[in-house]
Each structure stands twice: as structure tokens, then as C-alpha cells.
C-alpha positions as CSV (number, residue, x, y, z in Angstrom):
1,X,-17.7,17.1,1.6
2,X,-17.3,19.0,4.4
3,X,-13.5,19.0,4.7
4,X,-12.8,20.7,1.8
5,X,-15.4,23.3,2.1
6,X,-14.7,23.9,5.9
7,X,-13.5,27.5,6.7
8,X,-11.0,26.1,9.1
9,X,-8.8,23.8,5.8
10,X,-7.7,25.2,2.9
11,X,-7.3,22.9,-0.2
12,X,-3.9,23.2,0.4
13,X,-4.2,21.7,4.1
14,X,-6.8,19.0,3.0
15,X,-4.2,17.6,0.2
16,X,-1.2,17.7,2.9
17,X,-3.5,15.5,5.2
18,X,-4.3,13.0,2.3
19,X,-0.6,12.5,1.5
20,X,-0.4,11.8,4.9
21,X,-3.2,9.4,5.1
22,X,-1.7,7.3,1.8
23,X,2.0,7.3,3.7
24,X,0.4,6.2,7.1
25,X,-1.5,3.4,4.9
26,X,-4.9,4.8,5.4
27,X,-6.0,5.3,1.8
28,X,-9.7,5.0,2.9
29,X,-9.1,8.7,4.3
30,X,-7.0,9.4,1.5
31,X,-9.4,8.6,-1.0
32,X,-12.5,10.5,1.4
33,X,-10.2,13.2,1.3
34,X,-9.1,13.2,-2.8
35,X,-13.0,12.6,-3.4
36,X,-13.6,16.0,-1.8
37,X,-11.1,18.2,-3.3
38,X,-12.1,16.9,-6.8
39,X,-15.7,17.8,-5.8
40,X,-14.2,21.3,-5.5
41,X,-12.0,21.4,-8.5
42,X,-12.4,18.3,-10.6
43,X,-9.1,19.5,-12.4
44,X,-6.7,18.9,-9.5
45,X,-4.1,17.3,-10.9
46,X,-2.6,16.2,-7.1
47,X,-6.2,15.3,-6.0
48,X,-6.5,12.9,-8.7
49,X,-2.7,11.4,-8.2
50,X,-3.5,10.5,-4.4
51,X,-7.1,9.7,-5.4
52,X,-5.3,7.0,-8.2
53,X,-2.5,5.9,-5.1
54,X,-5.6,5.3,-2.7
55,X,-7.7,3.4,-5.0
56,X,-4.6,1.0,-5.9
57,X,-4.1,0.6,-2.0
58,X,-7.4,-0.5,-1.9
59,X,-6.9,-3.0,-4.8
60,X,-9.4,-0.6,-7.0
61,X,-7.0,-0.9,-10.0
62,X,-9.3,-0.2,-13.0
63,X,-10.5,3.2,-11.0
64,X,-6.7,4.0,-9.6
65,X,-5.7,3.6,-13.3
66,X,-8.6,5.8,-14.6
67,X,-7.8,8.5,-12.0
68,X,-4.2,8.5,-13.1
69,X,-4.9,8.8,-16.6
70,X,-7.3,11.6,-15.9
71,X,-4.4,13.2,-14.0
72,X,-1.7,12.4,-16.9
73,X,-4.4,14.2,-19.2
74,X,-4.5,17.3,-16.7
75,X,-1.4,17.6,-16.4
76,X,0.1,20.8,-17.7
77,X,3.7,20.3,-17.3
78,X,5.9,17.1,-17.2
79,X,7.1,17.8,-14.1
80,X,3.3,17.5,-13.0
81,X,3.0,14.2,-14.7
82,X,6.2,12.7,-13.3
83,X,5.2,13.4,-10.1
């Protein structure tokens, strides 16, 4: 997507505006948004945790819970799981 890659965003950025999307209650963005960073770095433990928040907003629950347990399983600290 072009969010992620643009020169103008870093990852960084892109993640601050999905948490923003998700508190706002827009978790189509949200999920737009996760979906790109994870294109980028299918390891990103935050991409997947606001990827697994938008899908539940959306009612997506078997995905939201697949996305968190791929983000539990990434995890490399507990601090990152209890996040």
C-alpha cells in the first residue's frame, strides 16, 4: 500500500494514525492501515494488535482473534503481549 511505503510516513507515523483511526471508531482505516505495515513487516507486533482491535470493531472475530494470536506469538517480551 501506498501509505506505508510513501517517503513522506514513516512506519512509525502510519501506526500513530491507525491508533488514531481505532480511538476515533474508524477501524476500516485502521485495518487499511495495519494491512499495510504488515505488508512491510509481517512481524509487527503493534500492526497486528490494531489489525486484531479493527477486525473485532468490525465484528470480524475469528480474524481479530487470529491476528492477536499471531501477535501473542510475536511477541518478544510480556510487556509487548500485555499491551
Amino acid at each position: 500500500m501506498a501509505v506505508a511505503q510513501s517517503p513522506g510516513l514513516t512506519p512509525a507515523q502510519v501506526r500513530d494514525l491507525a491508533v488514531t483511526s481505532v480511538a476515533q471508531g474508524r477501524p476500516d482505516a485502521a485495518l487499511v492501515l495495519a494491512e499495510a505495515l504488515l505488508e512491510r513487516d509481517a512481524d509487527d507486533v503493534t500492526a497486528l494488535l490494531i489489525q486484531a482491535r479493527a477486525l473485532r470493531d468490525l465484528g470480524r472475530f475469528e480474524a481479530a482473534q487470529q491476528s492477536a494470536k499471531a501477535a501473542w506469538n510475536r511477541a518478544e517480551s510480556d510487556a509487548d503481549r500485555f499491551a
